[in-house]
C-alpha positions as CSV (number, residue, x, y, z in Angstrom):
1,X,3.7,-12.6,21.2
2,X,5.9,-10.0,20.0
3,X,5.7,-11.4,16.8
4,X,1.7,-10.8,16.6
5,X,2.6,-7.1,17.9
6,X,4.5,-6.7,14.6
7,X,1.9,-8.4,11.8
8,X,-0.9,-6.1,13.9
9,X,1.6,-2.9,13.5
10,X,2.1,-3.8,9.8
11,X,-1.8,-4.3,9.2
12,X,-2.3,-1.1,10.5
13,X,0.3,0.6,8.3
14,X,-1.4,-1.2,5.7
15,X,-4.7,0.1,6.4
16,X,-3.1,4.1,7.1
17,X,-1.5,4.0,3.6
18,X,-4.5,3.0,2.0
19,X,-6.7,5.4,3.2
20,X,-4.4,8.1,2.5
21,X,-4.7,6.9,-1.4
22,X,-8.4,6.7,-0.7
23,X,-8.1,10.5,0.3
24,X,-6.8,11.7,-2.8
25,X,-10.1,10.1,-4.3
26,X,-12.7,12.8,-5.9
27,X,-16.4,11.8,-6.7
28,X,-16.5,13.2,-10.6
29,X,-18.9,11.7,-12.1
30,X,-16.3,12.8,-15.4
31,X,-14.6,9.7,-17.1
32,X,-10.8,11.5,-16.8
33,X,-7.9,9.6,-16.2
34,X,-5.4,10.3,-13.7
35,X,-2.3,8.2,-12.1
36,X,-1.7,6.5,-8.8
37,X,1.7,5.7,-6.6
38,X,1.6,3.7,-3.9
39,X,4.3,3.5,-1.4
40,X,5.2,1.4,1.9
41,X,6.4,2.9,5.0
42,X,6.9,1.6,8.5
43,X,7.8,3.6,12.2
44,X,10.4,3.4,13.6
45,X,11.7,-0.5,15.6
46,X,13.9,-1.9,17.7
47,X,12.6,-5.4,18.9
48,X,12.5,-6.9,15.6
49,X,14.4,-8.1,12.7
50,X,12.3,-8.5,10.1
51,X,8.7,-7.8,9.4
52,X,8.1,-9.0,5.7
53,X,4.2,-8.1,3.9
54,X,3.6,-9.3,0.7
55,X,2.1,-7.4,-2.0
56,X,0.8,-9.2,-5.4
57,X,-1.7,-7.0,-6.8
58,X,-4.6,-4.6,-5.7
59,X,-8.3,-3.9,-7.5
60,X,-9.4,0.0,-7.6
61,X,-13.1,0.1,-5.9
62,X,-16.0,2.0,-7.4
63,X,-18.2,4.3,-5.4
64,X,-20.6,1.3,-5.1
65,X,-17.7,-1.1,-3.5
66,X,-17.6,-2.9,-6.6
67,X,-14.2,-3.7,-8.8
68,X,-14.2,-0.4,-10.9
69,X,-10.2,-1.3,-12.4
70,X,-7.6,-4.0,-12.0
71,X,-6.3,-6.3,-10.2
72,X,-3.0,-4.7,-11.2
73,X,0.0,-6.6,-10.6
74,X,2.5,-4.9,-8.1
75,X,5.9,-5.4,-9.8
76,X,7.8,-8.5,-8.6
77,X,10.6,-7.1,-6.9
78,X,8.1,-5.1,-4.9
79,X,5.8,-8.2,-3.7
80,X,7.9,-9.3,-0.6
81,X,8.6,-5.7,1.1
82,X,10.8,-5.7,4.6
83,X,9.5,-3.2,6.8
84,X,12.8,-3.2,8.3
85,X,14.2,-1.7,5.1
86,X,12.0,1.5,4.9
87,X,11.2,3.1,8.2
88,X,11.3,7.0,9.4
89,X,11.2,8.6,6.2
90,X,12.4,5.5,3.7
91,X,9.5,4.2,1.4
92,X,9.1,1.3,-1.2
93,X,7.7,2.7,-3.9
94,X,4.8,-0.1,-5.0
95,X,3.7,1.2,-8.3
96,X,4.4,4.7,-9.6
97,X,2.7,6.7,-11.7
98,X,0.1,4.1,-13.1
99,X,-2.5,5.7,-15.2
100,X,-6.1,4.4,-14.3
């Protein structure tokens, strides 16, 4: 049980960290480029020892949903993130800086 408590806390994470990319998102209809980071955070646990997500790439959606850029590969030593590792303020830094 407490183990579905955890993947359910990192899915929401997850889904927290990507809208806040999403945020940062302008609708220019200009064909600029500009660069993304992505980074990996987690509250704040005592119950658990680890709570591993794995990363291999992510696609950049268009307004219309489709696959505007990518997949990009996420780094290797960044595909198998503990949560345990980068709570509070920590972060694994997924890509940095990637122009798209």
């Amino acid at each position: 049980m407490k183990l579905k408590k955890f993947c359910c806390f990192g899915a929401a994470s997850v889904a927290f960290l990507m809208a806040l990319c999403l945020a940062g998102c302008g609708s220019s209809s200009s064909s600029s480029t500009g660069t993304i980071s992505i980074s990996i955070t987690d509250a704040p646990v005592d119950d658990a020892m680890e709570v591993y997500l794995t990363f291999t790439s992510f696609t950049l959606l268009g307004v219309e949903g489709s696959a505007d850029q990518g997949p990009y590969e996420i780094p290797a030593q960044y595909q198998g993130v503990n949560l345990m590792d980068y709570q509070g303020n920590d972060h694994a830094a997924l890509i940095t800086d990637l122009e798209v």
